[in-house]
C-alpha positions in Angstrom: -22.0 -14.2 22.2 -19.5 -14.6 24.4 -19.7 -13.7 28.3 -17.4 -11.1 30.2 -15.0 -10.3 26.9 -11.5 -8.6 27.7 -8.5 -8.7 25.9 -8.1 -12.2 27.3 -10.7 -14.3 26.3 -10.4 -12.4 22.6 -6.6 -13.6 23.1 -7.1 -17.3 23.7 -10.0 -17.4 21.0 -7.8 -16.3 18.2 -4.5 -18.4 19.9 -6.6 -21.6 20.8 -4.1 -24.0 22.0 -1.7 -23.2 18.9 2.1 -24.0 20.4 4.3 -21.4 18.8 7.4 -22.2 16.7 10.8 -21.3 18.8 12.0 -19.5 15.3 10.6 -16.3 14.2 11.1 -14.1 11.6 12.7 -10.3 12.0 11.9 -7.2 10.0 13.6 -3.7 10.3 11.9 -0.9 8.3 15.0 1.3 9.1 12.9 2.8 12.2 10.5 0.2 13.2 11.6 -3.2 14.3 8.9 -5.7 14.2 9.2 -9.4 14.7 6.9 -11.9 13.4 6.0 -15.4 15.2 4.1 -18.3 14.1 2.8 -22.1 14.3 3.7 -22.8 11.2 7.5 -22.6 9.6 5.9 -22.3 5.8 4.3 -19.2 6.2 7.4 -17.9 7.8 9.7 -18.3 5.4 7.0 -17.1 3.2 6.7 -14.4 4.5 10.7 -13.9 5.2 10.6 -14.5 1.0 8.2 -11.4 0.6 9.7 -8.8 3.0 13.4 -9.9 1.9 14.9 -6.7 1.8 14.5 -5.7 5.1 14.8 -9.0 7.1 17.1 -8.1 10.3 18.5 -9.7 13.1 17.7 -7.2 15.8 15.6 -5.9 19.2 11.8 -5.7 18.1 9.6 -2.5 18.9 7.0 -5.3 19.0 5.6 -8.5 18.4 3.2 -10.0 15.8 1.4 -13.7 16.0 0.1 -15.3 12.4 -1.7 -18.5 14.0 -2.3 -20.9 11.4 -6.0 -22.7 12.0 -9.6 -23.3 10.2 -11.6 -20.5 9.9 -12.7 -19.5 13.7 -15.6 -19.1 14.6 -15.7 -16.2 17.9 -19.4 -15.9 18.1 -19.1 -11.9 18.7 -21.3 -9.7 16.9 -19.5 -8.1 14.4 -20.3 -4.4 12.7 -19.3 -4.0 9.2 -17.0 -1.3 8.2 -18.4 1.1 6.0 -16.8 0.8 2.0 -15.3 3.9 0.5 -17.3 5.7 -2.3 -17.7 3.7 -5.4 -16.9 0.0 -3.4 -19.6 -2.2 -3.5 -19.9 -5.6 -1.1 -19.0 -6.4 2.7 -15.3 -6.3 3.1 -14.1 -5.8 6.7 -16.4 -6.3 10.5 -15.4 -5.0 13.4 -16.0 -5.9 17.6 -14.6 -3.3 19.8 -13.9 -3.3 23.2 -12.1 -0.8 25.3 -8.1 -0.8 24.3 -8.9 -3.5 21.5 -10.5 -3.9 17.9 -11.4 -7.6 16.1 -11.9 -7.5 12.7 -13.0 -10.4 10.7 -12.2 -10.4 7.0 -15.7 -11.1 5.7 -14.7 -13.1 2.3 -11.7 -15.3 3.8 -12.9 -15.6 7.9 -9.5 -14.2 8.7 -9.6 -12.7 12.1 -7.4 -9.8 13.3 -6.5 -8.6 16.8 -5.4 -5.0 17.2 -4.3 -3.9 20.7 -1.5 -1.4 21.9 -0.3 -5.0 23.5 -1.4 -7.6 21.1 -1.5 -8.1 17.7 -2.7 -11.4 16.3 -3.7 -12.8 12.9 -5.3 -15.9 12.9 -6.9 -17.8 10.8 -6.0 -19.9 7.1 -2.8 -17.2 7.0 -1.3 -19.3 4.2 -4.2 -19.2 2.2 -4.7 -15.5 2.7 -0.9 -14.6 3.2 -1.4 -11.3 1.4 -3.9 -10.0 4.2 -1.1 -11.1 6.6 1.5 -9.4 5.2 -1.3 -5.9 5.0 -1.5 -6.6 8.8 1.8 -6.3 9.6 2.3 -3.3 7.2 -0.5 -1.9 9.1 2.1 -1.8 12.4 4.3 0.5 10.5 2.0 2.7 9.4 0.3 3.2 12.5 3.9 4.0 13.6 4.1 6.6 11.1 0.9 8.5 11.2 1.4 8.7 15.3 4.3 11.0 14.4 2.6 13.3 12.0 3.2 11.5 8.5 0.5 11.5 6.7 -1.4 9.4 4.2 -2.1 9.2 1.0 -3.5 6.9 -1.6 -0.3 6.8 -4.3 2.7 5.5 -5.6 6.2 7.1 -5.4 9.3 6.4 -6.8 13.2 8.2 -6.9 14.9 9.7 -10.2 18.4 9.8 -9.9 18.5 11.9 -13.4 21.2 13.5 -15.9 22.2 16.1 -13.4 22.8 13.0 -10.6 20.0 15.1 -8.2 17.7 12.4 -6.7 13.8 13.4 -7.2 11.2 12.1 -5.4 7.5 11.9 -6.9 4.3 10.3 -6.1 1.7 8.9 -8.5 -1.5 9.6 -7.2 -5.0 8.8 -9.6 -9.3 8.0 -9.1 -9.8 4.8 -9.1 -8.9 2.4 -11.9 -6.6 5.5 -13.3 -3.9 3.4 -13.7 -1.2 5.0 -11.2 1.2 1.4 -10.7 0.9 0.6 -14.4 2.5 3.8 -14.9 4.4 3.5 -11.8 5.9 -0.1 -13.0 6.5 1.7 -17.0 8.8 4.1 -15.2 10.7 2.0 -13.2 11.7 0.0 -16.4 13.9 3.0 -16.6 17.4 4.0 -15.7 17.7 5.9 -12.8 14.4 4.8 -10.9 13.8 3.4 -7.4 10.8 1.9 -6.2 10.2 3.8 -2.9 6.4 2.7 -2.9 2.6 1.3 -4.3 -0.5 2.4 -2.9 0.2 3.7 0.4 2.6 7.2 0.9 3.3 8.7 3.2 4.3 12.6 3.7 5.8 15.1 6.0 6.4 18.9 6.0 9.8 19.1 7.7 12.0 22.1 7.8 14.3 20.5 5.3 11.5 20.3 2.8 8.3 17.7 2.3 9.5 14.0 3.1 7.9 10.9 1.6 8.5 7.5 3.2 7.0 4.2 1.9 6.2 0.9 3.1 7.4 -2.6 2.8 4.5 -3.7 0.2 5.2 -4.8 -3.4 2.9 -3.4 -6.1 0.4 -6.1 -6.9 -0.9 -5.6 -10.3 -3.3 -7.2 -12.8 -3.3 -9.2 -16.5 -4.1 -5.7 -18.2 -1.1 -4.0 -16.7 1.6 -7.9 -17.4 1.1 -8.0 -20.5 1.8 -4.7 -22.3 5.0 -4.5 -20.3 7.9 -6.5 -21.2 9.5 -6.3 -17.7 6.4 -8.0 -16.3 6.2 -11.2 -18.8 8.0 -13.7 -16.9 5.0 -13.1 -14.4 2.5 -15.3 -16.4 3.2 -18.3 -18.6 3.4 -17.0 -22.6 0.7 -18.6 -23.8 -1.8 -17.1 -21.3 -0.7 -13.6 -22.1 -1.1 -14.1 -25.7 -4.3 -15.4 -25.0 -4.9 -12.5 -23.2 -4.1 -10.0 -25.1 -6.5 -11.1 -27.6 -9.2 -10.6 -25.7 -11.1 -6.9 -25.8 -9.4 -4.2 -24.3 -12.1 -3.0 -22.1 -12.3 -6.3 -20.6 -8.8 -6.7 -20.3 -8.8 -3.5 -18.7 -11.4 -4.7 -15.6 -10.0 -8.0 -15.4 -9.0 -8.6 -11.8 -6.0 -11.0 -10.8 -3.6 -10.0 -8.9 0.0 -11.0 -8.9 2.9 -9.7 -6.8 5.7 -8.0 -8.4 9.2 -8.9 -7.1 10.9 -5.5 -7.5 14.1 -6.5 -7.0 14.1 -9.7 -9.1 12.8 -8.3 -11.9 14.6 -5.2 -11.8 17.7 -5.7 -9.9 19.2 -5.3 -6.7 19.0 -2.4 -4.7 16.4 -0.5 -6.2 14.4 -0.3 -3.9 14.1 3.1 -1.2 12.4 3.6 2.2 12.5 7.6 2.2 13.4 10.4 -0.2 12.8 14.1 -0.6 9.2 14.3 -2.8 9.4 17.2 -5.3 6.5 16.6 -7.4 2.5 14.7 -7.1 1.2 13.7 -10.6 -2.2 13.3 -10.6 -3.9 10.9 -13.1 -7.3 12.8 -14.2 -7.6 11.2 -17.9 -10.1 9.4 -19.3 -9.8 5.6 -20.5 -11.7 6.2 -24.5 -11.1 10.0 -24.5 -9.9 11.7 -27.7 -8.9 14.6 -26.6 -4.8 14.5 -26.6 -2.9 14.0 -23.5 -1.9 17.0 -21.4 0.3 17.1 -18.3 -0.1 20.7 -16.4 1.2 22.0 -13.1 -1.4 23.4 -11.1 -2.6 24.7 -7.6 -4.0 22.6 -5.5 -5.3 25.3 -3.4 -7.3 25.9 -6.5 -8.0 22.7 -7.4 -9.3 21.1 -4.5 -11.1 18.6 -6.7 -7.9 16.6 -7.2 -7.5 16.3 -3.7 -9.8 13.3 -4.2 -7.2 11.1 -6.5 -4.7 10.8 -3.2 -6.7 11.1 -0.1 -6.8 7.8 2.0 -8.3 6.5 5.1 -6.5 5.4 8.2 -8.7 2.1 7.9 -10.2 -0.2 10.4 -6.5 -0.8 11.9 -5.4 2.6 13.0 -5.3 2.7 16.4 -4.6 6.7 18.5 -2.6 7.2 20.8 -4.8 7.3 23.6 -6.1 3.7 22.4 -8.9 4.2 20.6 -9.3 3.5 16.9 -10.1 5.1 13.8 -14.4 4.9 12.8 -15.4 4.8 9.7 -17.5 7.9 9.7 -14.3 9.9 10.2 -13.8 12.8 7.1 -10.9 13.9 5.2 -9.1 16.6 6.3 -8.0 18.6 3.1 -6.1 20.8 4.5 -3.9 18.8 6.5 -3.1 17.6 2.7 -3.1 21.3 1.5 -0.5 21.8 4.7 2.1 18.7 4.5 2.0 19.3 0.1 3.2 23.1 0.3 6.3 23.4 -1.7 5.6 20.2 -3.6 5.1 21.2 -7.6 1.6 19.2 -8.5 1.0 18.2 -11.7 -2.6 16.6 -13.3 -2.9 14.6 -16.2 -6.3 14.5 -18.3 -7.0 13.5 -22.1 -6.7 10.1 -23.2 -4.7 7.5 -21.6 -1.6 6.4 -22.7 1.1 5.0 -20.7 4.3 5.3 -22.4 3.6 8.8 -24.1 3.4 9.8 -20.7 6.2 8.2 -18.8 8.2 9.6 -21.5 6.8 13.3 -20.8 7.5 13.2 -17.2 11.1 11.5 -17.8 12.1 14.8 -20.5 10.3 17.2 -17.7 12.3 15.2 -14.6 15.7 15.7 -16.9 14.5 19.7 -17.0 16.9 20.9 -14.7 15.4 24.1 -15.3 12.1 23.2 -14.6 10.7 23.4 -10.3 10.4 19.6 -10.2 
């Protein structure tokens, strides 16, 4: 263990003697500037690669360091972060001292430095250049959830229907429910924008509830590539085939993630940072049920249970305001959920699962001008 640790030593053991690059790499989030600096001009461009659409030249809000090195070793002692309900295995550790949180990514040796100040990644970033690119979406969403957005564990995505009205809607489900599969099924069609996957965020605004998303592409697995023909190009032709001739329960829990490119495999401009959200459907079916599929508005002041299919924590990341950081024993708060969702019209799905029976349901009901989505 090191002696006297401040911000400084926990600095120079993350830095080491790394000389930076005199290039860097500039996002813009449309209300967060952040710019990115590095040892090493592969992950950059990388990384400028992944974040393309919003790549800026402009005044950052703040800085960002991604040191390329061995896995470090920092000799502090480390507390692992608890895993939400139904995760199994260590994931994240975390060293606090006042002002500033370490964490150490237990199955890569990544190491993270979070400080109002400093904000560092170091470690084999290459290697692990998706838990970069989380860190630095973790900036923007501390950003956000400072002033009042909130939250939640879904995807969202923008309808520009028949009557040219642009509708915003998340996709929220329990785990393994399938929410980007669907997501990724209904932005094969005409009229969708990818606004986000995973993380949403929402605010209840005078003008009506507000969903914003962040700069993340939807990373998805075998099961979900190869039953949709706008993911194919994503794996060679003979693996999917060989795929798809394995079970489908086991295709089903196979986990492999790939990235999906939104806007190279669905063209230019499709993709939103903030739209009006209308509508929440929640994914309550059942893979192997057969009981026929069912989508139902209901009230979520009623049906509190469902509350569970989009709640999400801050994480190990979020840092408050007055510098201190989020713990792992914190609850939910359902009714700042109940709060920021009034007016939205909530939907839950149950039966059997099926994909495109359902994205054609919700397409008919978003083209119901008649209808309160």
């Amino acid at each position: 263990m090191p002696v006297n640790i401040d911000i400084t030593s926990l600095e120079d053991t993350l830095r080491g003697n790394t000389e930076l690059l005199d290039e860097s790499l500039d996002l813009d989030t449309g209300n967060y500037k952040m710019r990115i600096r590095s040892n090493s001009s592969v992950l950059l461009e990388r990384l400028a690669d992944y974040f393309a659409h919003i790549v800026s030249t402009t005044t950052p809000d703040i800085e960002i360091l991604a040191i390329e090195s061995r896995v470090l070793n920092s000799g502090l002692d480390f507390i692992d972060w608890a895993r939400e309900p139904g995760k199994t295995g260590r994931k994240d550790a975390y060293f606090d001292i006042p002002g500033v949180r370490v964490l150490l990514k237990v199955r890569t040796g990544m190491l993270f430095l979070q400080s109002e100040k400093s904000r560092i990644a170091a470690g084999p970033c290459l290697q692990n250049d998706n838990q970069v690119i989380n860190f630095i979406n973790t900036q923007y969403m501390n950003w956000l959830q400072r002033r009042g957005w909130l939250i939640c564990h879904a995807a969202a995505l923008v309808y520009h229907g028949q009557d040219k009205q642009n509708r915003g809607f998340g996709i929220a489900g329990f785990s393994g429910g399938g929410k980007s599969t669907l997501m990724l099924h209904l932005l094969g069609h005409d009229g969708m924008f990818y606004l986000t996957n995973d993380r949403l965020f929402i605010r209840n605004t005078a003008d009506g509830v507000l969903a914003r998303g962040i700069p993340k592409l939807p990373r998805v697995n075998p099961g979900t590539i190869v039953h949709d023909p706008n993911l194919h190009s994503l794996i060679p032709s003979e693996q999917r085939h060989s795929l798809l001739s394995m079970p489908a329960g086991k295709l089903w829990e196979l986990e492999d993630k790939y990235d999906v490119s939104i806007e190279q495999l669905y063209g230019p401009g499709r993709i939103v940072n903030e739209a009006p959200l209308d509508a929440m459907l929640l994914l309550n079916w059942q893979r192997g049920s057969d009981k026929p599929l069912k989508v139902e508005q209901v009230d979520l002041n009623r049906r509190r249970d469902l509350l569970g299919t989009m709640m999400k924590s801050p994480g190990p990341f979020y840092q408050y305001a007055d510098g201190s950081f989020h713990q792992d024993t914190a609850g939910f708060d359902e009714q700042a959920y109940l709060d920021q969702l009034d007016g939205v019209s909530i939907y839950e799905v149950s039966g059997g699962i099926d994909f495109p029976r359902l994205a054609e349901s919700w397409l008919e009901l978003l083209d119901d001008t008649h209808h309160s989505v």
